[in-house]
N, C-alpha and C positions, 0 to 999 in steps of 0.2 A: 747585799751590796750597799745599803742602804748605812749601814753601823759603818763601813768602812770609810765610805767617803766622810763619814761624820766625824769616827777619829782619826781621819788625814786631815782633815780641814783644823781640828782640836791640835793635834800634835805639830803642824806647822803654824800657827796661830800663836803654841805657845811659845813657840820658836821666835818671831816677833812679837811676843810679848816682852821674852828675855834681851834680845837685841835694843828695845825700846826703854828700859831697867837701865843696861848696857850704857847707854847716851848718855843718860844721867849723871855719870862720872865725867867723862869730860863736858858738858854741861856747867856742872857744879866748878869746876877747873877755871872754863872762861870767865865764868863769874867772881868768884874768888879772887882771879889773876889778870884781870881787866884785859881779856882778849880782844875786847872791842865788840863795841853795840853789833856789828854785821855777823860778827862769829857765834856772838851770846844769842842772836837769834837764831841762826844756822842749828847751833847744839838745840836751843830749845825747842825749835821746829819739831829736828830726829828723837829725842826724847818722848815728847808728847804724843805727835802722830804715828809715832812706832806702838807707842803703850796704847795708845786709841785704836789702833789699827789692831792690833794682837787681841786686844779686849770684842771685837767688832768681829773677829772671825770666830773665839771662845762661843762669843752667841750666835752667829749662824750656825753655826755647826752644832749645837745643840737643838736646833730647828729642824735643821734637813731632812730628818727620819719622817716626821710630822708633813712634809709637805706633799702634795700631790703633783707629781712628777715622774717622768719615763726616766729609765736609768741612764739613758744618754744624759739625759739636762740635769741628773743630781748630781751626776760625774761632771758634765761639763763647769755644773756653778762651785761645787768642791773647786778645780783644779785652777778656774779662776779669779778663788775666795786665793790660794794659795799665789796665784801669781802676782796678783795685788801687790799680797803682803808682800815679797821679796821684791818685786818692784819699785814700792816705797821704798820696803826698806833701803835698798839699792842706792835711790835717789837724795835720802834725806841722808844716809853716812855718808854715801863717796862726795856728796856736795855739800856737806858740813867740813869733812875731813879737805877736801882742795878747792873750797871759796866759790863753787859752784851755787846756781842757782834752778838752771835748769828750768827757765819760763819758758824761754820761746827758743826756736829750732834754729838759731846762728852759733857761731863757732864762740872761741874755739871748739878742737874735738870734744874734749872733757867735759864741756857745756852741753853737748848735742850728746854725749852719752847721757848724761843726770834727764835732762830731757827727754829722753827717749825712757830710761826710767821709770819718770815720770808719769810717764803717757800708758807703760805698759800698769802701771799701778791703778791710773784712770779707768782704763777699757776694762780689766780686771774685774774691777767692783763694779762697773757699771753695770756690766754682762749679770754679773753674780747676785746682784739684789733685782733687778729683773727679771731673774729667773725664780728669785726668794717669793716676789712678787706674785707671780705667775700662780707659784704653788700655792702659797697661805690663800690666796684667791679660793680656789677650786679648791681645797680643803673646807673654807666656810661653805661655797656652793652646795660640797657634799655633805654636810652638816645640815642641810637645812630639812 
């Protein structure tokens, strides 16, 4: 179970890897084309934290096998190494693409979606490197 959740975590990982590539282009556009300071960072936000984000689940995911963990909680931190990412992702395109920001939880709708977003990209990793946490723990423990 163990390989699997590793190349679920890898294969969607790379997924926001490419999406984060992806940004890059209209990125490169706003700047170019003087979209405006609020858009040029909007792109470069999605850009970066997409390619960070993709790059950040490549390496858990090459961890996971390695950790000391019940199959529920390798599953669980796979599935929310994955929710993350599409989470971001989620949040940094659809609020680059329609001038969203997605801080805080007021309207309009559009806002409270990217925010919510957001929030599920937040809980995601949170969940997921405490659980990383957990295992490299007890893996040194059982090392000793």
């Amino acid at each position: 179970m163990a390989a699997r959740d590793q190349m679920r975590v890898a294969f969607h990982g790379s997924i926001v890897l490419l999406l984060g590539f992806v940004a890059g282009i209209p990125y490169g556009s706003a700047i170019t084309q003087s979209w405006g300071e609020r858009t040029v960072g909007a792109w470069h936000a999605a850009h970066t934290g997409l390619t960070m984000g993709g790059i950040m689940m490549l390496a858990l995911a090459a961890l996971l096998p390695g950790l000391v963990l019940g199959d529920l909680a390798r599953r669980t931190a796979a599935w929310c190494l994955v929710a993350s990412g599409y989470g971001f992702s989620a949040a940094l395109l659809v609020g680059a693409i329609i001038g969203e920001r997605g801080i805080a939880l007021t309207g309009p709708a559009s806002n409270v979606l990217v925010y919510l977003a957001n929030a599920l990209g937040a809980v995601g990793s949170v969940l997921a490197v405490m659980l990383v946490l957990h295992g490299a723990r007890a893996r040194l423990r059982a090392a000793r």
